[in-house]
N, C-alpha and C positions, 0 to 999 in steps of 0.2 A: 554843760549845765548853763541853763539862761539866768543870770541872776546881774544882780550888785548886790556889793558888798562879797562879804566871807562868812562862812559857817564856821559854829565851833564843832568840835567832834561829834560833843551829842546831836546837835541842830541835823549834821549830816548823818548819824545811827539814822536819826527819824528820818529823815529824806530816803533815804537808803529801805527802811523798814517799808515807806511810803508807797513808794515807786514798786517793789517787790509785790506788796499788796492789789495795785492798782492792775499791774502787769499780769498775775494770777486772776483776775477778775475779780476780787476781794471789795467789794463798791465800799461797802459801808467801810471797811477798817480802812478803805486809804480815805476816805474823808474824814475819817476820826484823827489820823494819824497827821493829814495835812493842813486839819485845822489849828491843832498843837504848834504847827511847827509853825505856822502864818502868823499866831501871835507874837513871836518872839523876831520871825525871818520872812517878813512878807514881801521883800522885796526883790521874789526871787521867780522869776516869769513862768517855768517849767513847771512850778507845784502848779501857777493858778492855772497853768493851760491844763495840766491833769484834771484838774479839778472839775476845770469846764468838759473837760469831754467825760467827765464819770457821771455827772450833771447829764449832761445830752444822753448820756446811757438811759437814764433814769427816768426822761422824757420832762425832763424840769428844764424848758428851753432858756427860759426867762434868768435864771441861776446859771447855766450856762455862757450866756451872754457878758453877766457882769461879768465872768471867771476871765473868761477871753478876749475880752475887754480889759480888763485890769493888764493881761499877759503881755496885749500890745502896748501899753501902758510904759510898760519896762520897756520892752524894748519891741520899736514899730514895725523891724525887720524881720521879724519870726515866723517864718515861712509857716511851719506847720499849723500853727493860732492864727495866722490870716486864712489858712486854706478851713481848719475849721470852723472860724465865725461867720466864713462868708455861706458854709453848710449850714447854720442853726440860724442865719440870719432868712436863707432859705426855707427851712421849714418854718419859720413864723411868718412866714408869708412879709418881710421888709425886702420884697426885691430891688428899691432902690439902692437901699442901705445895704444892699450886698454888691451889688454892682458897684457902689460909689468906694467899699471896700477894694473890694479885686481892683481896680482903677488907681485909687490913692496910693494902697499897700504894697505894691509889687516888691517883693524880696529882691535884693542884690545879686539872687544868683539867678536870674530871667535872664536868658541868651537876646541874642537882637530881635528874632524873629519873635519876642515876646512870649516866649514859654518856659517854665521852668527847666534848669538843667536838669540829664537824666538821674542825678546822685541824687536830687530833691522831687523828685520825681518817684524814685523808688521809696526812699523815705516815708512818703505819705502812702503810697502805694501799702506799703509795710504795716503802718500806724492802721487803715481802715480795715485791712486783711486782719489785723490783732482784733480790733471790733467785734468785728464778723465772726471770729472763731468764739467770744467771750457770748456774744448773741445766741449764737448755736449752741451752745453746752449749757445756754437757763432756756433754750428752745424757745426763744425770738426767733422764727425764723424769718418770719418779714423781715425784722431788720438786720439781721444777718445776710438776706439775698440783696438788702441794700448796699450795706459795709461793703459786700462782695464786691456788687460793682460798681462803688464807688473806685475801690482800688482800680479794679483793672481801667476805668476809665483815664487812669491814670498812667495804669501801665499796660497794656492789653497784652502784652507779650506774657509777661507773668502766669504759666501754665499751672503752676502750682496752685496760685489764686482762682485758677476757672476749674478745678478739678474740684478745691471748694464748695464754690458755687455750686457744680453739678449735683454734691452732694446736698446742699443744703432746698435746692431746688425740690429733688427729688422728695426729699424728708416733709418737705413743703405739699406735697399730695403734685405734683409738675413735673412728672418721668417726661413728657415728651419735651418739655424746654429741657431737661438737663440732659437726655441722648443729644440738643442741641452741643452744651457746652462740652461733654466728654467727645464728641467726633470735632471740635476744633481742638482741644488740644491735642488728638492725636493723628490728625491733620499736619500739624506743626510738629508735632512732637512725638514720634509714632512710637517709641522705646520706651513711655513712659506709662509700663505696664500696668497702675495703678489705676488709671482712668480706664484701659479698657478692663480691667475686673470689674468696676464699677459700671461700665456702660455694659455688660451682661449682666448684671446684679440686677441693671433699672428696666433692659429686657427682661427679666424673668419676671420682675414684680408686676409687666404687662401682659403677660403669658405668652410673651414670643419667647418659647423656650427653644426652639433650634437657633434664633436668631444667638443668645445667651449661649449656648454650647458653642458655638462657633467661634464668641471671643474668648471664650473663656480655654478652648481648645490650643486656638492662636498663640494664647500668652505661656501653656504649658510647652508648646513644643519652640517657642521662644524662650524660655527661661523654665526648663524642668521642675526649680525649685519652689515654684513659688505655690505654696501651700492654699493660697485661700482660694485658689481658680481651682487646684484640686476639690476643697472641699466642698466648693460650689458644685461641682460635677458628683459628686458623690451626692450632693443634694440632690440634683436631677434623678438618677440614678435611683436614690432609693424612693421618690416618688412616680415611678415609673418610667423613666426614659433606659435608653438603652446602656450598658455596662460603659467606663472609663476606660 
């Protein structure tokens, strides 16, 4: 936890209840919850950075700003709150004021070749990827294909995070970007049955339905078990394609 100072038990319930809330996508109860606790324990970096990116959620850049502002405030070394501000400094169009950020702020854990280490790397990679899935489930999907890749900009290996995006692409009315994203990860990642259900799923919704039988065939006689490339095929099936 970034702070100074110390919590008492209750201070940390609420921190705790806080963070829980914010982490669920709960917008409104962790700003209710973080406000409480800021009057009594403001000097604690981690609530205002939450705060600022529940802010940025809500598209109140400006509130945002103060929050992660204030975070660097505490402490200037906060990787995750510089890589944020310098995002919301972006969307308000201050690209000096981002630039001179990323510049000034460089976290402690920046290798020589001046890029984050990969642990802080994934970190944020992690943080944007939590966005993006909160985005997607109030059906933002813009900015859930953003959150998306923002991560993998971070971590492009992260196959889990572009299996995302494909879905979220696709949801997006963008089947043929997201046949993009599911044939890289299984490009890379060819066992990670998931994506090809999904990349027959966003065939079918194209009407390339042999193309859709075909992975969805691949994944059953790769892993018998898996039930939903079955039921897919029984979808075929009972709207006319040939028996499973």
């Amino acid at each position: 936890m970034q702070h100074q100072g110390r919590m008492t038990r209750e201070e940390r319930k609420s921190y705790l209840l806080g963070r829980q809330r914010f982490e669920a996508g709960d917008d409104r109860g962790a700003l209710e919850t973080f406000a409480c606790l800021l009057e009594s324990c403001p000097g604690f970096a981690d609530v205002h950075y939450m705060v600022g990116l529940v802010h940025e959620r809500s598209g109140d850049l400006e509130a945002a700003s103060t929050s992660l502002e204030r975070a660097l405030e505490i402490n200037p070394r906060y990787a995750e709150a510089v890589a944020a501000l310098v995002s919301v400094y972006e969307r308000r169009g201050l690209f000096e004021r981002s630039r001179e950020l990323a510049a000034a702020l460089r976290p402690a854990a920046e290798s020589a070749a001046g890029e984050l280490d990969a642990t802080t790397r994934g970190k944020l990679a992690n943080l944007h990827a939590a966005l993006g899935d909160a985005y997607r489930e109030a059906g933002e999907l813009r900015e859930a294909i953003e959150a998306y890749r923002k991560a993998l900009d971070r971590c492009p290996g992260f196959h889990d995070i572009r299996h995302r995006l494909g879905i979220a692409l696709r949801e997006a009315g963008l089947p043929n970007h997201a046949i993009g994203e599911f044939k890289r990860v299984l490009r890379t990642h060819s066992d990670y049955l998931e994506s090809a259900v999904q990349l027959g799923l966003t065939y079918y919704t194209l009407g390339r339905t042999p193309q859709a039988r075909a992975e969805w065939e691949s994944v059953l006689r790769r892993d018998p078990s898996r039930e939903d490339a079955r039921m897919y095929l029984r979808m075929v099936q009972a709207g006319g394609g040939a028996a499973v």
